[in-house]
C-alpha positions in Angstrom: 5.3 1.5 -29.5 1.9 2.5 -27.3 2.2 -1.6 -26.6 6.3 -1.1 -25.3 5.2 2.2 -23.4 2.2 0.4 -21.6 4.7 -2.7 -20.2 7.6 -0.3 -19.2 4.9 1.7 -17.2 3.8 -1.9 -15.2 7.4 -1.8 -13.5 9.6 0.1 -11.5 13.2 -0.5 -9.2 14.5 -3.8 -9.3 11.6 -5.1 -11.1 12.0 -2.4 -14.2 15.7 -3.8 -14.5 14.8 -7.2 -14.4 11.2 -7.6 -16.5 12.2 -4.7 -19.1 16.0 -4.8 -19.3 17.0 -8.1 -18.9 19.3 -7.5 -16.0 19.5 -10.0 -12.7 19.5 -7.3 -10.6 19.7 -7.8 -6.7 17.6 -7.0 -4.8 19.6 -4.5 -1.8 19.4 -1.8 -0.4 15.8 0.4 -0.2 12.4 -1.8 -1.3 11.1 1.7 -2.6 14.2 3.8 -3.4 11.6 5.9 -5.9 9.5 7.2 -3.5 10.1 10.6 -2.9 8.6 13.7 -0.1 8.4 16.1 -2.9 6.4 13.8 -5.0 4.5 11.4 -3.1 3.8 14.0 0.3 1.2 16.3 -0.1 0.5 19.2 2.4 -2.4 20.5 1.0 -5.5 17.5 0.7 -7.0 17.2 -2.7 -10.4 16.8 -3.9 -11.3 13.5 -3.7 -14.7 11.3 -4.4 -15.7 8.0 -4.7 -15.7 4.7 -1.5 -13.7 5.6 1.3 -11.4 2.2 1.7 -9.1 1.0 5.1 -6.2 -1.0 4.8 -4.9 -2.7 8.1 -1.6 -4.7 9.1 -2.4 -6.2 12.5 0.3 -7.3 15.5 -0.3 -7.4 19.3 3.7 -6.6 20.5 3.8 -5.3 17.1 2.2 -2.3 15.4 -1.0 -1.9 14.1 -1.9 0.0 11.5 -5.3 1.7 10.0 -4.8 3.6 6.6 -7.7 5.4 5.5 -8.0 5.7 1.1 -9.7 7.2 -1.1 -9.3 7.9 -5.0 -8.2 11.8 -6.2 -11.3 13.9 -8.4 -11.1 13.0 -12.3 -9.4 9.6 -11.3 -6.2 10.5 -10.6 -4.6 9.5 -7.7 -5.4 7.1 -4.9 -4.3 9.3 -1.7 -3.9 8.0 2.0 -5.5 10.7 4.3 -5.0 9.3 7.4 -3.3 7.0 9.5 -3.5 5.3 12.9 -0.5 3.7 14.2 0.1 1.8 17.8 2.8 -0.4 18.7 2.4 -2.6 22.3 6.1 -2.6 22.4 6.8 0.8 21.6 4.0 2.1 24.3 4.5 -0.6 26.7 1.1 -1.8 26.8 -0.9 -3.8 24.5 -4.3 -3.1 23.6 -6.9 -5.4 23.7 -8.7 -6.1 20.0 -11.8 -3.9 21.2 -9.6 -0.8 21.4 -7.6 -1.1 18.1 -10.8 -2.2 16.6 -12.2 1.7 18.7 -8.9 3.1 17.3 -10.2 2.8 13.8 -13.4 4.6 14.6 -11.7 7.1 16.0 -9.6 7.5 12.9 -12.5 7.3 10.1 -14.5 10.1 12.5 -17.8 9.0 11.0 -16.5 7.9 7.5 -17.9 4.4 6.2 -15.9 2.9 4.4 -16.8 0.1 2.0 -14.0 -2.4 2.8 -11.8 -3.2 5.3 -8.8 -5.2 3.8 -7.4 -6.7 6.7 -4.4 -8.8 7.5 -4.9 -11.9 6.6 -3.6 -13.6 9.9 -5.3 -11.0 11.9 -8.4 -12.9 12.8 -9.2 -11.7 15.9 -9.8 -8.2 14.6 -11.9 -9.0 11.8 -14.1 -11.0 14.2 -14.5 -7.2 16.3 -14.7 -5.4 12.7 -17.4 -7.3 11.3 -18.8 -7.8 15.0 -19.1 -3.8 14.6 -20.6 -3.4 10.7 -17.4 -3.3 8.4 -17.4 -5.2 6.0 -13.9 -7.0 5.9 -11.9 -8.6 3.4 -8.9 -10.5 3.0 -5.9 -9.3 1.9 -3.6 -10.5 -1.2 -0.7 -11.5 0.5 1.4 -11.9 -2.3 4.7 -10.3 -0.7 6.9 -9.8 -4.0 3.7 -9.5 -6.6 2.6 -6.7 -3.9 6.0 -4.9 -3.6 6.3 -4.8 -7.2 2.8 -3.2 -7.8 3.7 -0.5 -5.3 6.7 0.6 -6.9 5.1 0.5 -10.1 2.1 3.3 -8.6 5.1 5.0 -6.8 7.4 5.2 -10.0 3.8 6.4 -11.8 3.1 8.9 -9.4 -0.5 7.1 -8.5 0.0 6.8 -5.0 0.2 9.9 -2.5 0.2 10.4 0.9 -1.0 13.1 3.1 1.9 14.5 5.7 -0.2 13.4 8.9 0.5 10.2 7.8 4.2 10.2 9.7 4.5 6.8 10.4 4.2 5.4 7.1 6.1 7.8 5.8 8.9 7.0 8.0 8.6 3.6 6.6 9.5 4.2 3.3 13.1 5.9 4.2 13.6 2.3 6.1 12.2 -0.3 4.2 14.7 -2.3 3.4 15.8 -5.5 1.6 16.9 -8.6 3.8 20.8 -9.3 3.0 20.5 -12.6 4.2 17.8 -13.6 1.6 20.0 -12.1 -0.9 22.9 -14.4 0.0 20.3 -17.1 -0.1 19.1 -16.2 -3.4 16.1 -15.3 -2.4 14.1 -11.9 -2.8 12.7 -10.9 0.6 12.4 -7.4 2.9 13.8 -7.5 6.2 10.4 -7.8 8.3 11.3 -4.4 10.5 9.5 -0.6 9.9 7.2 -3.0 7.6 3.9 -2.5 9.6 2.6 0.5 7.5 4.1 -0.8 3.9 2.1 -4.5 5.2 -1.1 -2.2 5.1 -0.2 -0.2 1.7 1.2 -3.5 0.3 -2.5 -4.9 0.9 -4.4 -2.2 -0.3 -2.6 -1.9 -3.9 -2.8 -5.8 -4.4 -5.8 -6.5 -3.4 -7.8 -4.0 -5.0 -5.9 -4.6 -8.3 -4.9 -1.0 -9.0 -1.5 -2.0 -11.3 -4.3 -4.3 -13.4 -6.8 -2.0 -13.2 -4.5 1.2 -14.8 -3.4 -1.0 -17.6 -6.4 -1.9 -18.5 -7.9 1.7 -19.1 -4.3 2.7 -21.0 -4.8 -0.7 -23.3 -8.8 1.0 -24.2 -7.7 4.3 -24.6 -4.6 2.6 -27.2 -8.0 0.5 -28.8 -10.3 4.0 -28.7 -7.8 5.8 -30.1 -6.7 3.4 -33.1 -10.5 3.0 -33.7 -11.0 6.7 -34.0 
């Protein structure tokens, strides 16, 4: 049964339906119709310790976005406390790499973070970032893989966000699922208000957080049988 529990937990939306139930669910409507501001928006910032970690979706017309990490006391939680957001087209006028790359100072205000997980494509900035002591790292750009490990932390209540963080919040009221693809049969989000999920998207996949979880439930299952 602890065995059943642990692979329902790995999945959540569209992903629960089709993994755990056996249903061919489309994919429509909301990528992360289980996110909710009651549950995932905190007012109030909780004790956190541990490496400060940045996430980063990078665009020159389009946004680009810093999201500042770290992990909730006891291991709980991994909460985004900040966010800096800033769209070329929005603001009519671009900024050059040097100021997004000053943008993310700004943001950390003397935090050091221990990686950067960058946009893959975004190879200009990581040239300024390391130029200026981060330590940057690729993403995993595993689009559906990524999708379904965030609603899986969302449906698990693993992920929270801080209420400054407006912009990514926003996000996840109109993230959405291309129709088109659907038709297709294909799985793919429409690639609008996606600039801030890009950067969470990164941050859960690359650092393995789904994996990591199910590993500690599958020793505490062993520890307790043992005992």
């Amino acid at each position: 049964q602890k065995t059943l529990e642990r692979y329902q937990a790995m999945y959540s939306g569209v992903f629960y339906d089709r993994y755990i139930r056996g249903l061919w669910t489309a994919a429509e409507g909301l990528v992360y119709p289980m996110f909710e501001q009651s549950r995932h928006v905190l007012e109030e910032e909780p004790e956190t310790e541990g490496d400060y970690y940045v996430s980063c979706d990078f665009g020159v017309q389009n946004a680009t976005v810093f999201l500042l990490w770290r992990r909730e006391k006891g291991g709980g939680r991994w909460i985004c406390l900040r966010e800096w957001y800033y769209s070329g087209r929005e603001q009519k006028r671009q900024k050059t790499v040097a100021e997004l790359a000053e943008g993310l100072c700004e943001m950390l205000g003397g935090v050091q973070p221990k990686q950067v997980i960058a946009d893959p494509s975004a190879a200009p900035l990581k040239v300024e970032l390391r130029r200026r002591g981060f330590r940057v790292r690729d993403a995993d750009n595993d689009v559906l893989g990524g999708i379904s490990d965030v609603c899986s932390l969302l449906g698990a209540g693993r992920l929270a966000f801080m209420e400054g963080c407006e912009n990514t919040i926003a996000e996840f009221g109109a993230y959405l699922w291309d129709d088109r693809a659907i038709e297709r049969g294909q799985d793919a989000p429409l690639q609008e208000n996606d600039h801030a999920m890009d950067a969470v998207r990164y941050f859960v996949k690359t650092m393995r957080l789904v994996q990591k979880d199910n590993k500690k439930r599958r020793e505490s299952i062993f520890g307790a049988a043992l005992r």
